[in-house]
C-alpha positions as YAML, in Angstrom:
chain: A
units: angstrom
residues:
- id: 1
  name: UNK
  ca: [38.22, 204.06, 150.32]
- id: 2
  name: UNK
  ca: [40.69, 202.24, 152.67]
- id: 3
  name: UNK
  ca: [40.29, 198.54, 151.55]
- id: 4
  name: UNK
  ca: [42.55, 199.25, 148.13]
- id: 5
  name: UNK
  ca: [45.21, 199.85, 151.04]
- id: 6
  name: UNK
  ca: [45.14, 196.65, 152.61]
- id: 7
  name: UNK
  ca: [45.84, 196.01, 156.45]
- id: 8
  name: UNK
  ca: [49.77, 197.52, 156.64]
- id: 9
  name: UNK
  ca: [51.38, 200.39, 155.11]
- id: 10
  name: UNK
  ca: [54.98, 199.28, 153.54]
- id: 11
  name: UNK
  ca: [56.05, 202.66, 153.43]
- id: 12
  name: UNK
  ca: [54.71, 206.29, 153.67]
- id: 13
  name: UNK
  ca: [53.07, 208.04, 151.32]
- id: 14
  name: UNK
  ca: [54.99, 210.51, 148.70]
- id: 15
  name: UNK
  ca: [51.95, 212.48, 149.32]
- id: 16
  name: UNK
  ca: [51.70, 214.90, 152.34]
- id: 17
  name: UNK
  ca: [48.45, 216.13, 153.43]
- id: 18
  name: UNK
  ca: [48.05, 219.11, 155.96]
- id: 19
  name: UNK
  ca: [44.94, 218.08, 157.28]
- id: 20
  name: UNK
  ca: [43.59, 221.99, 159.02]
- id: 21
  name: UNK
  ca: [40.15, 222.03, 156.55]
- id: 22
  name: UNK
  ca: [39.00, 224.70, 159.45]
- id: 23
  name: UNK
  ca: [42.02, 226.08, 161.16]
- id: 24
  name: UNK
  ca: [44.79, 224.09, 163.53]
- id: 25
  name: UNK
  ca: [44.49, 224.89, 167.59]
- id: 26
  name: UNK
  ca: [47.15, 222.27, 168.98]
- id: 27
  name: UNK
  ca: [50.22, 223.31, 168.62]
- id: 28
  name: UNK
  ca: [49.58, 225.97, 166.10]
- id: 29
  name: UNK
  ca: [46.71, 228.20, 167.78]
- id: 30
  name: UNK
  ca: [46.45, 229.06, 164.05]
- id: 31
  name: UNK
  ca: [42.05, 229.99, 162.91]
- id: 32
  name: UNK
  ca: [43.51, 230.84, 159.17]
- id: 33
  name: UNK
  ca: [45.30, 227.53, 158.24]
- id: 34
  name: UNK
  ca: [43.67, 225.27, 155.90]
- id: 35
  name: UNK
  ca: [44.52, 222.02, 154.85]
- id: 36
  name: UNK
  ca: [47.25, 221.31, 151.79]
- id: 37
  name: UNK
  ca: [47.90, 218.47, 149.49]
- id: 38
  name: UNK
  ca: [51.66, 218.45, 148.70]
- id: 39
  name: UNK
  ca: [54.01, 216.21, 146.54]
- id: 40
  name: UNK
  ca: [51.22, 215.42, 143.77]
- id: 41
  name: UNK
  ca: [52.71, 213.95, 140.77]
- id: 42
  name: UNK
  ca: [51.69, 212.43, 137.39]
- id: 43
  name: UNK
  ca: [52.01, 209.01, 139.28]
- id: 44
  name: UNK
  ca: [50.14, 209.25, 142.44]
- id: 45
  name: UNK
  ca: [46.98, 207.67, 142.50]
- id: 46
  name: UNK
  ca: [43.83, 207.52, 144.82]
- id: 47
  name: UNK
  ca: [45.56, 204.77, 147.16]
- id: 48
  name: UNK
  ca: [48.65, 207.50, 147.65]
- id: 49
  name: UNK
  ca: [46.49, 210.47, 148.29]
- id: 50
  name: UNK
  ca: [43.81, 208.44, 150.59]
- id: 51
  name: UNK
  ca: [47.10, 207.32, 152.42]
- id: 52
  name: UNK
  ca: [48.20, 211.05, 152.76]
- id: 53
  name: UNK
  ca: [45.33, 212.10, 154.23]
- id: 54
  name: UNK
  ca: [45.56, 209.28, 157.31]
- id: 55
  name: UNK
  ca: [49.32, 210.12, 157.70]
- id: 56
  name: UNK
  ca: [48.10, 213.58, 157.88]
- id: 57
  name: UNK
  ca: [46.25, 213.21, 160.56]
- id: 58
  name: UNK
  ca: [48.36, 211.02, 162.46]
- id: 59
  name: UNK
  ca: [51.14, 213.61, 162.17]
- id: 60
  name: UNK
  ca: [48.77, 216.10, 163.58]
- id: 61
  name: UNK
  ca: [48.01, 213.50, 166.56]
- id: 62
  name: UNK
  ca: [51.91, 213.23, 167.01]
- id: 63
  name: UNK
  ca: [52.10, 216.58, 167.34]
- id: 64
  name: UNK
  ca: [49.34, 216.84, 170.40]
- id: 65
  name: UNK
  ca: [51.63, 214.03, 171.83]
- id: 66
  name: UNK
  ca: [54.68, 216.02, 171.64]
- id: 67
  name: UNK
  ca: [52.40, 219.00, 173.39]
- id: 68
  name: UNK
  ca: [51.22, 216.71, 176.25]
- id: 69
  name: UNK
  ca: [54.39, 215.21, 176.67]
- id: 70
  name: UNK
  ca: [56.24, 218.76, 176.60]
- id: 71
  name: UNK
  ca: [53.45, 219.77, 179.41]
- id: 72
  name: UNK
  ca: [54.73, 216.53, 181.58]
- id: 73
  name: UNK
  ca: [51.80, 213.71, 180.33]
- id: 74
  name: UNK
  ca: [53.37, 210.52, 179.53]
- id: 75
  name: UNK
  ca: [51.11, 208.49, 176.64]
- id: 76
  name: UNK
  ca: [52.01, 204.77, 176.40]
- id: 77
  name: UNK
  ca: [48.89, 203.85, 174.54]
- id: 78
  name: UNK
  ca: [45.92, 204.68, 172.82]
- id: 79
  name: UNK
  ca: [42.59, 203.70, 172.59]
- id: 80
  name: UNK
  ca: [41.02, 203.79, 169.47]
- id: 81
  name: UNK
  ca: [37.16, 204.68, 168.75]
- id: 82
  name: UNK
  ca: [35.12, 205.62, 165.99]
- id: 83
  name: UNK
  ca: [34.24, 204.18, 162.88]
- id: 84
  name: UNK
  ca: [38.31, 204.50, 161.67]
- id: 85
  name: UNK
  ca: [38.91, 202.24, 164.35]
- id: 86
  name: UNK
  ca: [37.46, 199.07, 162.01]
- id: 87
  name: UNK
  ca: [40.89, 199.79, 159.65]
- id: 88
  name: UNK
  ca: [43.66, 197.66, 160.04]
- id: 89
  name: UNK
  ca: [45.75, 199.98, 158.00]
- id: 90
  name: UNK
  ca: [44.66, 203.17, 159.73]
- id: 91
  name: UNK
  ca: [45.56, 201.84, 163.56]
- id: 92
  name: UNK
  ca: [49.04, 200.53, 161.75]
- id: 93
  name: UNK
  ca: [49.60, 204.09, 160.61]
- id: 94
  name: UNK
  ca: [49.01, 205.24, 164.02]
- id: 95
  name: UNK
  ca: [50.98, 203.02, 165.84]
- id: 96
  name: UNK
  ca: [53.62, 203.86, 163.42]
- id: 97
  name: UNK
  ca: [53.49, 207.44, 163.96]
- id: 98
  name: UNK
  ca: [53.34, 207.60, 167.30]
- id: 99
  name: UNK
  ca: [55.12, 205.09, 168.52]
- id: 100
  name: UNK
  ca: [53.34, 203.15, 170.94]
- id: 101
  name: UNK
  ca: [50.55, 200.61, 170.90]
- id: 102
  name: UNK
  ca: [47.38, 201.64, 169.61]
- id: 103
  name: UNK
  ca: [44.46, 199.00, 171.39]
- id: 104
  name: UNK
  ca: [40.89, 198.64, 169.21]
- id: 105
  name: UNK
  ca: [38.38, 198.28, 171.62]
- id: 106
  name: UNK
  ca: [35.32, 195.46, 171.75]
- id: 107
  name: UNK
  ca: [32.50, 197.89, 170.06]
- id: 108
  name: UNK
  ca: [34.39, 200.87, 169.64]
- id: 109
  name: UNK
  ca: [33.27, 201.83, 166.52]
- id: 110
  name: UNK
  ca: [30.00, 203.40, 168.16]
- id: 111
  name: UNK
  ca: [32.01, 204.32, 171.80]
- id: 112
  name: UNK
  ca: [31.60, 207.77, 171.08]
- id: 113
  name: UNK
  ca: [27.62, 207.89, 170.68]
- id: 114
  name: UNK
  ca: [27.57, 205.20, 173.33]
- id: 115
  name: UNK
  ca: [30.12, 207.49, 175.56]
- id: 116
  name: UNK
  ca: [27.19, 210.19, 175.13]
- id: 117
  name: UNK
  ca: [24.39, 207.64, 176.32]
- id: 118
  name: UNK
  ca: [26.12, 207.30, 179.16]
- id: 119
  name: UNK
  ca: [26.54, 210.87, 179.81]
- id: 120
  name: UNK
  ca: [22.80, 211.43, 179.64]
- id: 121
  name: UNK
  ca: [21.58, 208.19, 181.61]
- id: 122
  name: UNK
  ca: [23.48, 209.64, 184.57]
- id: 123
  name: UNK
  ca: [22.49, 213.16, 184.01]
- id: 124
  name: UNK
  ca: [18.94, 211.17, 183.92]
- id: 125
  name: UNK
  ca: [19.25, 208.95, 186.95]
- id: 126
  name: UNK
  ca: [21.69, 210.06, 189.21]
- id: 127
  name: UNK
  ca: [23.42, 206.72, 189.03]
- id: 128
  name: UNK
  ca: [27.29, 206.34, 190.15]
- id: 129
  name: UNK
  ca: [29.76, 207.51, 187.45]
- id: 130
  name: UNK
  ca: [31.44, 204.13, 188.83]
- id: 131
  name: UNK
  ca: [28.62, 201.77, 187.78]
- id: 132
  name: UNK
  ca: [27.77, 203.26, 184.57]
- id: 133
  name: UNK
  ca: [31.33, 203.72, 182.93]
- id: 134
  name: UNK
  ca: [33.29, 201.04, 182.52]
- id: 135
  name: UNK
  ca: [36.31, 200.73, 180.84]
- id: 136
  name: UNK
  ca: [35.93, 198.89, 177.62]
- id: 137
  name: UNK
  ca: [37.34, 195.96, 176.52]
- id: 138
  name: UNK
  ca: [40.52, 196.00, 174.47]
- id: 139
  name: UNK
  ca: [40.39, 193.06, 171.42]
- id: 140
  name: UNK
  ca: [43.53, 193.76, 170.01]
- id: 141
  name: UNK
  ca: [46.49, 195.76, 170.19]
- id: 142
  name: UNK
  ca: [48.57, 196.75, 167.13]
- id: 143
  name: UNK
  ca: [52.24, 197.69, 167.73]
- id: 144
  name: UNK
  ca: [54.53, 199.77, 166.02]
- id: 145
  name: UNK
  ca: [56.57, 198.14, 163.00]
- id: 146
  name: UNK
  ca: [59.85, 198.62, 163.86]
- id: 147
  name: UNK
  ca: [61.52, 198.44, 160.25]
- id: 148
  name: UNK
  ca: [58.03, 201.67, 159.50]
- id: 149
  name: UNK
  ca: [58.74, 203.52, 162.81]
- id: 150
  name: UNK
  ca: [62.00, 205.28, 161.28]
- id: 151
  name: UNK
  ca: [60.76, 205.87, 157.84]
- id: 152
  name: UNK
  ca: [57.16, 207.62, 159.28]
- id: 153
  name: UNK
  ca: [59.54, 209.40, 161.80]
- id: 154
  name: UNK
  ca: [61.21, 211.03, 158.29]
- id: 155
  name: UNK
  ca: [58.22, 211.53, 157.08]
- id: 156
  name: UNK
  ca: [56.75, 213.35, 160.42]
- id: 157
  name: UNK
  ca: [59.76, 215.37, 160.02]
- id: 158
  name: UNK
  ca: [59.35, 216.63, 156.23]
- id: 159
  name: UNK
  ca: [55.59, 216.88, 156.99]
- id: 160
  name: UNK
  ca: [56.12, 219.68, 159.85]
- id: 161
  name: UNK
  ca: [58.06, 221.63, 157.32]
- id: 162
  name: UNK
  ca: [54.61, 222.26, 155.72]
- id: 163
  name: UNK
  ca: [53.09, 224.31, 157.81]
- id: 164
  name: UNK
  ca: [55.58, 227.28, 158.18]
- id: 165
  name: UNK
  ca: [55.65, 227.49, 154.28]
- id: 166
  name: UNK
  ca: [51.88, 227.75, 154.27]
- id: 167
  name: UNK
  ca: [51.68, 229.87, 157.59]
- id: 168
  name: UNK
  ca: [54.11, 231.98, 155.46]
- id: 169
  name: UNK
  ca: [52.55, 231.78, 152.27]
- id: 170
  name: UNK
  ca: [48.94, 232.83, 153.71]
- id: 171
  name: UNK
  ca: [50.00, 235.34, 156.47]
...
């Protein structure tokens, strides 16, 4: 589904995409939400609405930034896991979002199952925390765009205007 996109986003998507399929908790604390497609038009195809749905949920991680960062956590980077983390395009959306380098990691597209191995070898063998988890390696680190950062900042903007209507509309 991603490869039509390429590796960089030239713009954002005219397509907005709440992306609460089961409810929001951070920052809305909100169990009746559910996600929204808005914007669709005659014109927007697969590649717009695909695109949506990753600025969707980048928007969502921008606003868990803005509640760490309101609670006093400072976030200068982010490592990436999962198999998303193989996109090109979806670790330049996120480094556009949120402003800061986003850093793929050797492997990371299994870190989470391997993250549980982990977990259960030392729950297994007792063995120090210290010798068992390593940090991973970072391979690469994508920056923000600078000419995208201001035009996915508008976008962030317009996009939390979407969930008051619906919170409204469905309260």
């Amino acid at each position: 589904m991603l490869a039509p996109l390429g590796d960089k986003p030239k713009a954002p998507s005219p397509v907005q995409f709440l992306p609460y399929l089961s409810g929001e908790r951070t920052p809305h604390d909100d169990a009746k939400i559910r996600g929204v497609f808005a914007g669709l038009a005659h014109e927007n195809g697969r590649d717009a609405i695909v695109q949506a749905v990753l600025e969707g949920v980048a928007f969502a991680f921008a606003d868990c930034r803005d509640a760490l960062a309101a609670a006093g956590t400072v976030i200068a980077g982010v490592d990436v896991i999962g198999g998303g983390s193989r996109s090109r395009f979806w670790l330049e959306v996120l480094a556009n979002v949120l402003g800061f380098p986003v850093f793929r990691l050797a492997d990371g597209e299994t870190g989470g199952a391997f993250g549980a191995g982990r977990l259960a070898r030392l729950a297994v063998t007792g063995e120090s925390p210290n010798l068992v988890c390593t940090p991973p390696r970072r391979v690469e680190t994508i920056e923000p765009d600078p000419i995208l950062v201001p035009a996915y900042q508008e976008a962030l903007a317009g996009w939390r205007q979407l969930y008051p209507a619906f919170h409204n509309a469905t309260a």
